[in-house]
C-alpha positions as CSV (number, residue, x, y, z in Angstrom):
1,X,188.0,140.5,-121.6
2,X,187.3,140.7,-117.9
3,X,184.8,139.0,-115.9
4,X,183.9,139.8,-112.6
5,X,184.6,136.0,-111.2
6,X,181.7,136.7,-108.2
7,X,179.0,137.3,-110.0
8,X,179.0,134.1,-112.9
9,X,177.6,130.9,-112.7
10,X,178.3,128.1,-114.8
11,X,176.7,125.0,-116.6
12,X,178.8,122.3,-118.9
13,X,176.5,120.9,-121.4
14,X,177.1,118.7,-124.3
15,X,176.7,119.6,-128.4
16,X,176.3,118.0,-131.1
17,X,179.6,120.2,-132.0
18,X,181.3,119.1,-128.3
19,X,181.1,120.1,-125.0
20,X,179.8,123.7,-124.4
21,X,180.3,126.1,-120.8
22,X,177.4,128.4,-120.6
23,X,177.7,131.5,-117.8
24,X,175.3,133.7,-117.1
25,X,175.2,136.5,-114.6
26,X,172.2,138.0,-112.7
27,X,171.6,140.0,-115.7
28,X,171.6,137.4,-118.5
29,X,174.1,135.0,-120.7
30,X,177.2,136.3,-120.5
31,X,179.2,133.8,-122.1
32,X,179.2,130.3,-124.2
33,X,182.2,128.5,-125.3
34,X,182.9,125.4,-127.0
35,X,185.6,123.4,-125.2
36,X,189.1,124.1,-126.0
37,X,188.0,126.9,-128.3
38,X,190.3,130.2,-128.7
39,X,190.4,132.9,-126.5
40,X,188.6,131.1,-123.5
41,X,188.0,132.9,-120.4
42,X,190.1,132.1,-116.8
43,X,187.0,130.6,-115.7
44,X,188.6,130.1,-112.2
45,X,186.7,130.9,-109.0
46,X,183.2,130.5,-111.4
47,X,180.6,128.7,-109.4
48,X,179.1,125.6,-111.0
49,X,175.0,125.9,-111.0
50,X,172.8,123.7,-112.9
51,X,169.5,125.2,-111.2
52,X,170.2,128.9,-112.5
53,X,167.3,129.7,-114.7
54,X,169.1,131.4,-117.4
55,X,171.6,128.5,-117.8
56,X,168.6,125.8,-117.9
57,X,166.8,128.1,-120.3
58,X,170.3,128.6,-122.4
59,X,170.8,124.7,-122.7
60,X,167.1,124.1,-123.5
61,X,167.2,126.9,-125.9
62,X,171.0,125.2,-127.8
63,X,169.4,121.6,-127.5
64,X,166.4,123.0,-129.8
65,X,168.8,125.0,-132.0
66,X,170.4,121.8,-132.7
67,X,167.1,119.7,-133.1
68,X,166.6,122.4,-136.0
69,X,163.5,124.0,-134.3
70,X,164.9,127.2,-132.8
71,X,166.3,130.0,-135.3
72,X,165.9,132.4,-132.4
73,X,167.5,132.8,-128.9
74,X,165.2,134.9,-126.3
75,X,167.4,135.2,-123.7
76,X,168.7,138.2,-121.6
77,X,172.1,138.9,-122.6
78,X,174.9,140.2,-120.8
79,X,177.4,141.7,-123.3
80,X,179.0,144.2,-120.6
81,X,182.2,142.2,-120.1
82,X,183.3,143.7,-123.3
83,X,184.9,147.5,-124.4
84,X,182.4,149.9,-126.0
85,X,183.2,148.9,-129.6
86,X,183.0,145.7,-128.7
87,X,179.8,145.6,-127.5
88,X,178.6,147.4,-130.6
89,X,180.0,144.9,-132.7
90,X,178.4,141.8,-130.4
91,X,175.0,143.5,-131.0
92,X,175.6,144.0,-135.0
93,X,176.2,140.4,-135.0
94,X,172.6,140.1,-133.2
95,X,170.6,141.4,-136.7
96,X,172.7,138.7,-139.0
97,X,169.4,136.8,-139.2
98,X,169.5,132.6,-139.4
99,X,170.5,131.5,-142.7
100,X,172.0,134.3,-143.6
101,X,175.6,135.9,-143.7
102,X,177.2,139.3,-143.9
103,X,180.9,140.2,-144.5
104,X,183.5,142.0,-141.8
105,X,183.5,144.9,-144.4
106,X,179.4,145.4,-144.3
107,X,179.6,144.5,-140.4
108,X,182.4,147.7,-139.9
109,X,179.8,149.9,-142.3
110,X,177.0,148.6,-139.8
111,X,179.1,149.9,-136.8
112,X,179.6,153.2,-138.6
113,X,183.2,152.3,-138.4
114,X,184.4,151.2,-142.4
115,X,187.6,151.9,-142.1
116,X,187.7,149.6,-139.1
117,X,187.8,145.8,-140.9
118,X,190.7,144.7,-139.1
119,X,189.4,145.8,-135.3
120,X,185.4,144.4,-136.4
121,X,187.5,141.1,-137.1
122,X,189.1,141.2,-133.6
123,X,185.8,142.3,-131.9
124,X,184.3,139.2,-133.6
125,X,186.7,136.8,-132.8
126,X,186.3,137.8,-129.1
127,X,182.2,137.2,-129.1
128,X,182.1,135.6,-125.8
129,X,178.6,134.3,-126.5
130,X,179.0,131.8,-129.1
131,X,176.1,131.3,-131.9
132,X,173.3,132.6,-129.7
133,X,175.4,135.8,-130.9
134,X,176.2,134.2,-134.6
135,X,179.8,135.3,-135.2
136,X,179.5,132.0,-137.6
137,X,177.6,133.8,-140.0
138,X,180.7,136.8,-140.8
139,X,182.8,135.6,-143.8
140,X,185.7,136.9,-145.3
141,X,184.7,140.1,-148.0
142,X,184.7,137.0,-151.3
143,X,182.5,134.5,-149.0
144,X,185.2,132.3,-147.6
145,X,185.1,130.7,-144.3
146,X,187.1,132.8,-142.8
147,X,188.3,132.5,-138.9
148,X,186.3,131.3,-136.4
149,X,187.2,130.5,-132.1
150,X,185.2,127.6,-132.4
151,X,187.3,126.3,-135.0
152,X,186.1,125.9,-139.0
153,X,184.6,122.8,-138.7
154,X,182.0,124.0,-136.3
155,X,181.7,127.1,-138.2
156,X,181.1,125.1,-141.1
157,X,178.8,122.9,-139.5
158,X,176.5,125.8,-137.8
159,X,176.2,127.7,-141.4
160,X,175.0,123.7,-142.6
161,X,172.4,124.1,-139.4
162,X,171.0,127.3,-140.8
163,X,170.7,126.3,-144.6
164,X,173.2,129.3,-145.1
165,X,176.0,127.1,-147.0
């Protein structure tokens, strides 16, 4: 995935799951990652910015998510960093509603891509906005807890959240 390094802006806030980096561009969130999760961004040459109003309405938004009294995210989103089929796949993942889950098989059906479980998987994996864009709520095609950047434990913890497990 490639970032343009002049346009994003950064914030580093804390979780009840760890430390977070939120990024946003001028046209919305573009990225959040826990620390020392899989497939993390070269975040070099990112400008640090803790008065960027997307970032402060990102953090207020996780902090309530956490507090159990946010289901919902309304923030602009920036998903362009991503390929075309990426992209789609990031905004399947968008209709997963809290609480609930969905399989990489149904998510490739939802792309109009079935044959396509193996490169829905990948597209997943590389969600560069993490749970405001629930990649924690795909699991494996019998209902395991299947992969996750974050790591399980997280995932685990975010399906608790949502009253999905």
């Amino acid at each position: 995935m490639k970032f343009k390094t002049s346009v994003l802006r950064t914030l580093h806030v804390d979780s009840p799951l760890g430390g977070v980096t939120l990024a946003a561009t001028d046209d919305g969130l573009a990225g959040l990652w826990f620390d020392l999760q899989r497939h993390l961004p070269d975040m070099r040459g990112w400008q640090a910015d803790d008065t960027h109003p997307v970032l402060l309405a990102a953090a207020a938004q996780l902090r309530d998510y956490f507090a159990g009294t946010r289901e919902h995210f309304e923030l602009p989103l920036d998903l362009s960093h991503g390929t075309a089929f990426q992209q789609a796949v990031w905004q399947a993942l968008l209709a997963i509603p809290a609480g609930a889950t969905t399989s990489y098989g149904a998510l490739s059906q939802r792309v109009g891509k079935p044959a396509a479980v193996r490169a829905v998987g990948a597209a997943v994996g590389r969600n560069p906005i993490s749970v405001i864009v629930p990649c924690h709520r795909v699991l494996g095609a019998d209902g395991s807890l299947t992969g996750y950047a974050g790591g399980l434990d997280r995932k685990t913890a975010l399906l608790a959240l949502e009253g999905a497990l």
